[in-house]
C-alpha positions as CSV (number, residue, x, y, z in Angstrom):
1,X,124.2,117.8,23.6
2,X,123.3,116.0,26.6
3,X,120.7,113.3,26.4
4,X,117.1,114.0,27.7
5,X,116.1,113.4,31.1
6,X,112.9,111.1,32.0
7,X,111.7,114.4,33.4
8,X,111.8,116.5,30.2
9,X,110.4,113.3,28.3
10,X,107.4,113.4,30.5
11,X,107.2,116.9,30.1
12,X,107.2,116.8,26.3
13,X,104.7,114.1,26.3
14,X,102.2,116.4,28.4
15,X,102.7,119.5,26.7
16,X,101.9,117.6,22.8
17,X,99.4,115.2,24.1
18,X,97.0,116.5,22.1
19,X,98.9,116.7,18.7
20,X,100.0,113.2,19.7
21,X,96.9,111.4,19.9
22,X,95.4,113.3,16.8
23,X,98.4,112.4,14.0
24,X,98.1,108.7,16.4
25,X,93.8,108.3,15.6
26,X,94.1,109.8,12.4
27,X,97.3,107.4,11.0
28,X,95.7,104.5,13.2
29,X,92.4,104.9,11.7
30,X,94.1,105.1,8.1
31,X,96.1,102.0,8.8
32,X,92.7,100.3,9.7
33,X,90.8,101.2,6.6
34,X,93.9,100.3,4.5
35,X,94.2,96.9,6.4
36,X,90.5,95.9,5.6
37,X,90.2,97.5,2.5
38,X,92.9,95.1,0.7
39,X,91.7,92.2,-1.5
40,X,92.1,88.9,-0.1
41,X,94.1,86.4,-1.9
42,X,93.7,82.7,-1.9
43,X,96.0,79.4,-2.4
44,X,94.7,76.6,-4.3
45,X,97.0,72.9,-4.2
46,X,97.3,70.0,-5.3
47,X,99.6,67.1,-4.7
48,X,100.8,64.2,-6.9
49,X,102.5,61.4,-5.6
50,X,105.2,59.0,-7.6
51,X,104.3,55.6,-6.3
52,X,107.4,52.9,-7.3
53,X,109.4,55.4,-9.4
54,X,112.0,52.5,-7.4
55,X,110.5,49.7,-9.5
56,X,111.0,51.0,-13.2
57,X,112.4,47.8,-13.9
58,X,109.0,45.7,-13.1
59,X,106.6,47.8,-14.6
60,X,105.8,46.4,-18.1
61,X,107.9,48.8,-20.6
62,X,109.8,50.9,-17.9
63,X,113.2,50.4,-19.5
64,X,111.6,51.7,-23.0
65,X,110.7,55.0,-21.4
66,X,112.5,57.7,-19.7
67,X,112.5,57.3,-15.9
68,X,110.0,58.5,-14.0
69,X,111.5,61.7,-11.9
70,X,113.0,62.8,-15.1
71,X,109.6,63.5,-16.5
72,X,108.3,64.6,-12.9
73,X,111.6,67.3,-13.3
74,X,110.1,68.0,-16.7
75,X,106.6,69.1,-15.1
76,X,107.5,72.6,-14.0
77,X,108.0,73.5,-17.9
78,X,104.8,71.8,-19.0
79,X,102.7,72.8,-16.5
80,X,103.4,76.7,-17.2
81,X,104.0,76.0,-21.1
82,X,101.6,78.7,-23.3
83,X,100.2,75.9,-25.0
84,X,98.7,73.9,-21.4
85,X,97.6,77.6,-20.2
86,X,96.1,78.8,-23.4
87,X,94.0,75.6,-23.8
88,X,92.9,75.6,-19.9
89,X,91.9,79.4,-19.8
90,X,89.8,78.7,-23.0
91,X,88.6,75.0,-21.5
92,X,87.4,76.8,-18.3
93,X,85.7,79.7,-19.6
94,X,87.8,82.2,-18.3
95,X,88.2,83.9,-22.0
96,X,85.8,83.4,-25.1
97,X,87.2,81.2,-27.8
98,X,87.1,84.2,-30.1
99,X,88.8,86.9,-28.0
100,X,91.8,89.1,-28.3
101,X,95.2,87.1,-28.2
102,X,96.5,90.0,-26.8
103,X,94.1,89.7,-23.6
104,X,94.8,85.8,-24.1
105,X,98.4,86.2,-23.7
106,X,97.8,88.4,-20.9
107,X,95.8,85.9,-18.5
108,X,98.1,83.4,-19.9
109,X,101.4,85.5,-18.2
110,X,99.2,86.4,-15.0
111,X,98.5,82.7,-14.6
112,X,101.8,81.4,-15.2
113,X,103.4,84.4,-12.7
114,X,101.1,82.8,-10.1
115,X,101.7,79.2,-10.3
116,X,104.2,77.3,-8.4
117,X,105.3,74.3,-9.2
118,X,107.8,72.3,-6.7
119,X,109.4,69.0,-7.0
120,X,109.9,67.5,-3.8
121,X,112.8,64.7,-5.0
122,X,111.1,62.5,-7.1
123,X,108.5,61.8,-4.8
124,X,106.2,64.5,-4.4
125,X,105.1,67.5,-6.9
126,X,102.9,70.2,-5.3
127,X,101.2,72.2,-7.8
128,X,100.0,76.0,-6.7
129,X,97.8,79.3,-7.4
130,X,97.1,82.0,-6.0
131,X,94.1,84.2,-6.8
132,X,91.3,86.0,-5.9
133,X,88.5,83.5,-6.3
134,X,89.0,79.8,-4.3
135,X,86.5,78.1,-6.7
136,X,88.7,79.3,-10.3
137,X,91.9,78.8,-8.8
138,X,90.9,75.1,-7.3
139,X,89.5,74.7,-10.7
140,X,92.6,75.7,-12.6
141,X,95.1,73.5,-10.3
142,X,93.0,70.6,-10.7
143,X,92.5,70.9,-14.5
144,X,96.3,71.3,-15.0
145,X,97.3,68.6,-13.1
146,X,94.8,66.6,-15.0
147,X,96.4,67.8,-17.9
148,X,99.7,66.5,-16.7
149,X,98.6,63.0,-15.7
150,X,97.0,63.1,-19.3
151,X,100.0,63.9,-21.2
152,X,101.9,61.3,-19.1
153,X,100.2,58.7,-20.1
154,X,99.9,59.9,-23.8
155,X,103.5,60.8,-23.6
156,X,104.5,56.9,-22.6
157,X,101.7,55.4,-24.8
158,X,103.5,57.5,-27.6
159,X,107.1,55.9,-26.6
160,X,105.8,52.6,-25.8
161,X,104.4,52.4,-29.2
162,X,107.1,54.0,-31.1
163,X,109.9,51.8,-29.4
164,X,107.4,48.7,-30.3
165,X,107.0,49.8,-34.1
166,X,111.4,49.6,-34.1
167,X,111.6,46.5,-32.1
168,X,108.9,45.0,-34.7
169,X,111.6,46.1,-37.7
170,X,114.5,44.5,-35.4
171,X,112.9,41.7,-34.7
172,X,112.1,41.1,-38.8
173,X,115.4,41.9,-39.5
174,X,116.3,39.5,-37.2
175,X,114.5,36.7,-38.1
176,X,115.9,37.2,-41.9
177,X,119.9,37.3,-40.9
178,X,118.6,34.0,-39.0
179,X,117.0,32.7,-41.9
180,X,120.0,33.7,-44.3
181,X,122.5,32.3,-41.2
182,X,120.7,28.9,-41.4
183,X,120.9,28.3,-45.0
184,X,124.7,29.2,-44.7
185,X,125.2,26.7,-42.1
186,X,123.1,24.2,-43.9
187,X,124.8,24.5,-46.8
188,X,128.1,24.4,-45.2
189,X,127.5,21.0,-43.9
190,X,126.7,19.6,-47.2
191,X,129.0,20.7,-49.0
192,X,132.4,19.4,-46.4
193,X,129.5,16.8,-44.7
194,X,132.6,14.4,-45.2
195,X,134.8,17.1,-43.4
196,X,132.9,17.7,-40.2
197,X,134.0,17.1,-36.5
198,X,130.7,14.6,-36.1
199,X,132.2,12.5,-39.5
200,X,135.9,12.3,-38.1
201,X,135.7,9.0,-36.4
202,X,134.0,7.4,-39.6
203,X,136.6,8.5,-41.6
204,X,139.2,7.8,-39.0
205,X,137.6,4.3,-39.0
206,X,137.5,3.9,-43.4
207,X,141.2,5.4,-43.2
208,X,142.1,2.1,-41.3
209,X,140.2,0.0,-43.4
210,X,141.5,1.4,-46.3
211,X,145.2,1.2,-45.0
212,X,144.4,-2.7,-43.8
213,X,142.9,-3.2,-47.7
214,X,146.6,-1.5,-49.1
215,X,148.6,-3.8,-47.1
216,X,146.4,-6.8,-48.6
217,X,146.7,-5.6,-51.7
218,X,150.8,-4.9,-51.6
219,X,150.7,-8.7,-50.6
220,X,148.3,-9.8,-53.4
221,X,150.0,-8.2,-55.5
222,X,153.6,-8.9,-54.7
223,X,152.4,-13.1,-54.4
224,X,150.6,-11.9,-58.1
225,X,154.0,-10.9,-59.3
226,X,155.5,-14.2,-57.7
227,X,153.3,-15.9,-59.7
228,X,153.9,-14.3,-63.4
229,X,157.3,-14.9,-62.6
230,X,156.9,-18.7,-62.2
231,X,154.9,-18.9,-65.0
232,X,157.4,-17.3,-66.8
233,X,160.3,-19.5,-66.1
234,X,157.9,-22.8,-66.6
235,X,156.8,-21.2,-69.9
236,X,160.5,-20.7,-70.8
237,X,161.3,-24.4,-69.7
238,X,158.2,-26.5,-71.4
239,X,158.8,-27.0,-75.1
240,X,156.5,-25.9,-77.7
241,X,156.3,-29.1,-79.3
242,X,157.1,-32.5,-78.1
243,X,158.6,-35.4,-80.3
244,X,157.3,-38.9,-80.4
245,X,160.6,-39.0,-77.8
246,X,159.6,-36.5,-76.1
247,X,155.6,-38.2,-76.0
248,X,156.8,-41.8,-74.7
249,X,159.5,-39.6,-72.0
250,X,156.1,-37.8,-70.9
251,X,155.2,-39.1,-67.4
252,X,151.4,-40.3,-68.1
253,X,150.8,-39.7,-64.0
254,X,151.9,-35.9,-63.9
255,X,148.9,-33.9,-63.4
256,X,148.5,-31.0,-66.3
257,X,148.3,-27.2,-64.8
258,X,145.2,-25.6,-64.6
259,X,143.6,-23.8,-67.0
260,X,142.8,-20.3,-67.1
261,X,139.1,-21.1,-66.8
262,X,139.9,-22.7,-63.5
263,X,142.4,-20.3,-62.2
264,X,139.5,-17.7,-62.3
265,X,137.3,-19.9,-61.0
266,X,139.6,-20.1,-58.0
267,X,140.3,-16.5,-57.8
268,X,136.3,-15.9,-57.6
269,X,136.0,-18.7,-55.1
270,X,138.4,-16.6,-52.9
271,X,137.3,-13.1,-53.4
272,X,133.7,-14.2,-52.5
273,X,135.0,-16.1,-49.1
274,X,136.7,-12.4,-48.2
275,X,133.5,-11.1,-49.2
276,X,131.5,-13.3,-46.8
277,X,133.6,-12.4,-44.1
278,X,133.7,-8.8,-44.6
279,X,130.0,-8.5,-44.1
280,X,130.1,-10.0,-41.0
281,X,132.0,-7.2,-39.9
282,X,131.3,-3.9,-41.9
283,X,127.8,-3.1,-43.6
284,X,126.9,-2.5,-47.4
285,X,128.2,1.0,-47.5
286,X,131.6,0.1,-46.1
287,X,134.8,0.7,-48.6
288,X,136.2,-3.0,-48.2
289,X,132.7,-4.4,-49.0
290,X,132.7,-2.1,-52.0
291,X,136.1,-3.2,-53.3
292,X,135.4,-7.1,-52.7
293,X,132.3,-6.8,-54.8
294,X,133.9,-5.3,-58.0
295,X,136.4,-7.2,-57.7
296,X,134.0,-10.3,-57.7
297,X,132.1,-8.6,-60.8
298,X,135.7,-8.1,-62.4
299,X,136.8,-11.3,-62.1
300,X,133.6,-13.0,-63.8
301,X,133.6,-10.5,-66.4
302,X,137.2,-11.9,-67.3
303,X,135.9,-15.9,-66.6
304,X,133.0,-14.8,-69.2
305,X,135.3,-13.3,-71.2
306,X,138.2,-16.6,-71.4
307,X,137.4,-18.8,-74.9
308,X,136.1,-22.2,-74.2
309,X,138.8,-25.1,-73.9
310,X,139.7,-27.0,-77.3
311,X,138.8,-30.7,-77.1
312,X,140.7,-33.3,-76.4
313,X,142.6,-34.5,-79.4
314,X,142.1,-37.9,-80.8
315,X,144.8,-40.7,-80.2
316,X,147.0,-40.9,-82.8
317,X,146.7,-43.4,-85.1
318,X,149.8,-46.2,-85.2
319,X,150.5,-45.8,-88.5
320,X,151.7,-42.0,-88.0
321,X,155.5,-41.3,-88.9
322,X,157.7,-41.4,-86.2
323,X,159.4,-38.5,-86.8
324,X,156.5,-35.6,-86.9
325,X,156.4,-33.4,-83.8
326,X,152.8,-31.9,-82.3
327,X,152.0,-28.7,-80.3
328,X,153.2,-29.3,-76.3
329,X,149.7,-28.9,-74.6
330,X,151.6,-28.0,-71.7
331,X,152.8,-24.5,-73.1
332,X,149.6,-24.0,-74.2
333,X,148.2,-24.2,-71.0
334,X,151.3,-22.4,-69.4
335,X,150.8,-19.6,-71.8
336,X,147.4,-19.3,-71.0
337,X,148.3,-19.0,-67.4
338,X,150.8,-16.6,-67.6
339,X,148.6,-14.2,-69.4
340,X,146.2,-14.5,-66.6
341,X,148.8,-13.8,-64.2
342,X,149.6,-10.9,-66.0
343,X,146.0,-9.9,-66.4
344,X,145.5,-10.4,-62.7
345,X,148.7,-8.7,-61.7
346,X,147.7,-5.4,-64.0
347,X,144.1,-5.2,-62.1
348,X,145.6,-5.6,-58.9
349,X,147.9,-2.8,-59.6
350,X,145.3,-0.8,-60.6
351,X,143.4,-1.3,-57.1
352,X,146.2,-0.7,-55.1
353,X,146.8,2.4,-57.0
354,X,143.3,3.3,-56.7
355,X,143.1,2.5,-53.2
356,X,146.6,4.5,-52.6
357,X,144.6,7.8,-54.4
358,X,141.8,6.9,-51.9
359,X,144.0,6.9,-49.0
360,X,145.8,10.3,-49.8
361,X,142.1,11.9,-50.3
362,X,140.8,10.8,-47.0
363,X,143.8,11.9,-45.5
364,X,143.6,15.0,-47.0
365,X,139.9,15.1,-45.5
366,X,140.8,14.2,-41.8
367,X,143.1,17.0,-41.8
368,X,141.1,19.6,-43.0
369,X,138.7,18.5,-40.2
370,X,140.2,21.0,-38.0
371,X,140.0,23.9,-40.2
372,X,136.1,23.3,-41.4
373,X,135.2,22.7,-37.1
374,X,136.9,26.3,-37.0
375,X,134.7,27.4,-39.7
376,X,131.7,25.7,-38.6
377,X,132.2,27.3,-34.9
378,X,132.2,30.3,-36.3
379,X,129.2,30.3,-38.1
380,X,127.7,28.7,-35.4
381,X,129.2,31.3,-32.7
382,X,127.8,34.0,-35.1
383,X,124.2,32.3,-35.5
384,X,123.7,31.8,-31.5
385,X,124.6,35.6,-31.1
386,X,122.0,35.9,-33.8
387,X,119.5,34.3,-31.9
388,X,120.2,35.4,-28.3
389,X,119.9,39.1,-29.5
390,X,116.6,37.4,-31.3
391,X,115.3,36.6,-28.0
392,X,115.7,39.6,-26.5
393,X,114.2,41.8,-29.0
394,X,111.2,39.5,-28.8
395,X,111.1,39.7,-24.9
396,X,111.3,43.3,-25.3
397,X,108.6,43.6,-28.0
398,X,106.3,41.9,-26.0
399,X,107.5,43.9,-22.7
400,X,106.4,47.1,-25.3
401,X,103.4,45.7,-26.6
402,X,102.2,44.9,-22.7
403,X,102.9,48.3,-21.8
404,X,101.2,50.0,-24.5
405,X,97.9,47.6,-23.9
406,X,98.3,49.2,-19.7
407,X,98.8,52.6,-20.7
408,X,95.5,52.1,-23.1
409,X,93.4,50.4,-20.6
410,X,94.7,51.3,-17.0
411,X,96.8,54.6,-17.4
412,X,100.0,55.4,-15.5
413,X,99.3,54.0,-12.1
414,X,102.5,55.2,-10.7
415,X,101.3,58.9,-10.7
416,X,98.3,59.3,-8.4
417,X,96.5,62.5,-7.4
418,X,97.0,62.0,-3.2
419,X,95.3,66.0,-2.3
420,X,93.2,67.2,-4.8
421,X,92.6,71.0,-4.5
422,X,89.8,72.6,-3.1
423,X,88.6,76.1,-2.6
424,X,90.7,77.9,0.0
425,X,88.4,78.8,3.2
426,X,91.4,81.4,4.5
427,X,93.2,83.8,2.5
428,X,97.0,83.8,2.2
429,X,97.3,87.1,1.9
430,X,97.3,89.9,3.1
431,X,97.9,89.3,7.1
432,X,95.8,91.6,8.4
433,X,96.7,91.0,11.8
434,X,100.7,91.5,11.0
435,X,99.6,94.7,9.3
436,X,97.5,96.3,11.5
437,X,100.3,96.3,14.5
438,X,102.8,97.3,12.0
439,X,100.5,100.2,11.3
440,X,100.2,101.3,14.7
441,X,103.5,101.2,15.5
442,X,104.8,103.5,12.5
443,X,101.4,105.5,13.7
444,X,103.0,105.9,16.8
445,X,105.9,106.8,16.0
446,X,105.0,109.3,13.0
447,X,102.7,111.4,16.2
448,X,105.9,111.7,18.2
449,X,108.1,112.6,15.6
450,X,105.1,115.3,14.7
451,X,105.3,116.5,17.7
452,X,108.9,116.6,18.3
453,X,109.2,118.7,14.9
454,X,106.1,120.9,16.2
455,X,107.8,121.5,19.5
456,X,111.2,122.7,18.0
457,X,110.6,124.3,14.9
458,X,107.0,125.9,15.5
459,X,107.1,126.6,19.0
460,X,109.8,128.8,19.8
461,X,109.1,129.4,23.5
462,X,111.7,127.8,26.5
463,X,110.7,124.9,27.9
464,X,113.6,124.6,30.2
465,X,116.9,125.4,31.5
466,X,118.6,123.4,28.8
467,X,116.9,125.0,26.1
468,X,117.6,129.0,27.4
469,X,121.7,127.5,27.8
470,X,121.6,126.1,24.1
471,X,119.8,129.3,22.6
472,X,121.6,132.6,25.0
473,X,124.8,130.5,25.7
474,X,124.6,132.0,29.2
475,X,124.1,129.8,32.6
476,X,120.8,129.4,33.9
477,X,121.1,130.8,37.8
478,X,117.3,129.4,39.0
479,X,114.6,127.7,38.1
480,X,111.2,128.5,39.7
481,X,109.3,125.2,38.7
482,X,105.4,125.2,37.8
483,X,103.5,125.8,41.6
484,X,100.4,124.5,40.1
485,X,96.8,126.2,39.1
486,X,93.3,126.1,39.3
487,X,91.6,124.6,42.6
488,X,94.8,124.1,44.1
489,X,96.1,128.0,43.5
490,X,93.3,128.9,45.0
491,X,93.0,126.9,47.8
């Protein structure tokens, strides 16, 4: 079928002008009545602005609660939650506290189908409605985002104060395990205070001493032993007795020994010299002075202790026999000396022995020295952990218990309401304007296509000369076209 010529359009438009423009008025006026007849809905928003979500770490208690753009993600299910819509439709007076749940639930789904809720990063949340009314909608937005602000703050009052309750167990916990870590350390030192890294140049220092005071005593006692021996060969060489011989031999210019009484004497003379000069050099506490003084106290126990001397005996008479023998005063006295060798060179054993035992203990102490510094660091390394997490906790607590006293008093000053909403002046919806043309055009159309079913399926009369080819399928020969009528016919 060959396409229409402008001709035959023009031709078609003429003949169904009239059916054109009565389906065109008719679906224009509908289109009208429609257009204005729809309700008008409104948009209420609000904005909310996160100022210094960047600065968590300077507001007081922003590392005890969850950052601030994961609760801003969170809005979107809080803000359409049954529980925040239930309690707003009732706060607002848009159902009666005692009606239906049914119809509750209802308003409660309508509401929550209208509401948008977009999170622009973590900078920006728009909250929106759409409805019917500006002044219930504007009063919904701004009542939920109230709401949100509210529970915001409750919700980081809640944290806040939970997290301050546990830091307040940790830090009581804490300051026990410091408590219990002290009195370990304490009573580590005194039990090894001789063992301690502070008390090793002390002992070092007595350890000297000491070995100085066995060398002394090795040669006290070997000159001791010296000594006994003497006495022992110049007891074995003096007579007991001594014959009137012996008596006129005697050499009346030979000076007798000393006596025991003097030989301690002597000793005591010399121990308190030593003792003299040790104080000049060491204090009262000092091993050496220690040993010098018992051994002064020793010695005059054993002077006290030595029987008085006999006296002198008388001259002998001239009439004694010439033959009687008397005791040799000289053993006597070398017997008496010998025993107090002996006695001397049996306590001088005993005090090297005891300073020998003192030596090996102190030795013993100086080398655990290492081992209790090892010991002592860690208890110490354990302590200062102690009390470093200590600090924190309390730097924390107090970081809580700031917060908590800011989200009482001042709120969450990081959310802020920048575009409160207000009543809608213009509808959303519907666009009438965008309607209306929409209308027409399909009003338009719908007349032509009336008219182009009129004109081939109720009119069956021929047009043209295509329409007798297509119907008798015979070739049109001529075509006498329209000459005209009325005052031109008949002029």
């Amino acid at each position: 079928m060959a396409p229409f010529t402008l001709w035959e359009v023009r031709a078609f438009l003429r003949r169904r002008r009239g059916l054109i423009a009565g389906v065109f008025a008719a679906l224009a006026g509908l289109v009208v009545l429609v257009t204005l007849k729809l309700p008008s809905v409104y948009q209420a928003t609000s904005l909310i602005v996160v100022e210094g979500h960047d600065t968590e770490q300077a507001y007081p208690g922003g590392l005890l609660t969850p950052r601030m753009e994961q609760r801003v993600r969170l809005a979107q299910a809080f803000l359409k939650s049954d529980a925040l819509l239930g309690r707003t439709v009732v706060a607002l007076g848009l159902v009666q506290p005692n009606e239906d749940p049914a119809v509750v639930a209802d308003l409660v789904n309508g509401l929550r189908d209208k509401l948008d809720v977009q999170v622009a990063g973590a900078d920006f949340l728009q909250v929106s409605l759409e409805g019917r009314d500006p002044e219930r909608i504007a009063r919904i937005v701004n009542y939920l985002v109230g709401q949100f602000i509210a529970e915001n703050v409750a919700y980081s009052l809640r944290v806040v104060s939970g997290a301050s309750n546990v830091l307040a167990d940790d830090v009581k916990e804490s300051e026990r395990q410091l408590a219990a870590y002290e009195a370990r350390i304490k009573a580590f030192r005194e039990r090894y205070h001789d063992e301690l890294p502070e008390q090793l140049g002390q002992q070092l220092a007595a350890l000297d001493a000491l070995q100085q005071r066995e060398l002394t005593a090795n040669r006290e006692l070997r000159e001791a032993k010296d000594r006994a021996a003497a006495l022992e060969r110049d007891l074995a060489a003096t007579p007991k007795t001594l014959t009137p011989e012996m008596r006129a031999a005697a050499d009346p210019g030979r000076p007798a020994p000393p006596s025991p009484a003097e030989a301690l004497a002597a000793r005591i003379a010399d121990l308190q010299a030593q003792l003299d000069t040790a104080l000049t050099k060491y204090t009262e506490t000092h091993p050496e002075v220690i040993r010098l003084r018992r051994a002064v106290a020793e010695a005059s126990a054993r002077l006290a202790a030595v029987p008085p001397e006999p006296a002198p005996a008388p001259a002998p008479e001239p009439a004694r026999p010439a033959g009687r023998e008397l005791p040799n005063p000289a053993y006597a006295a070398a017997e008496s000396s010998l025993a107090m060798s002996r006695a001397t060179v049996a306590g001088l054993t005993t005090e090297h022995d005891e300073v020998v035992a003192r030596i090996a203990a102190l030795r013993a102490r100086v080398q655990r020295v290492p081992q209790r510094e090892q010991e002592l660091a860690g208890l110490t390394r354990d302590y200062e952990a102690l009390k470093e997490r200590h600090r924190g906790m309390l730097a924390k607590l107090y970081q809580a218990d700031l917060s908590r006293k800011v989200a009482r008093e001042q709120g969450d000053e990081r959310l802020r309401v920048l575009d409160p909403a207000v009543p809608p002046a213009v509808p959303v919806r519907p666009r009438r304007l965008l309607i209306a043309v929409a209308g027409l055009v399909l009003a338009a159309g719908a007349a032509v296509g009336a008219a182009c079913l009129v004109d081939r399926v109720v009119d069956t009369s021929f047009h043209n000369a295509r329409v007798v080819e297509d119907v008798l399928k015979l070739p049109v020969v001529a075509v006498i076209p329209v000459i005209g009528a009325g005052r031109r016919v008949q002029a």
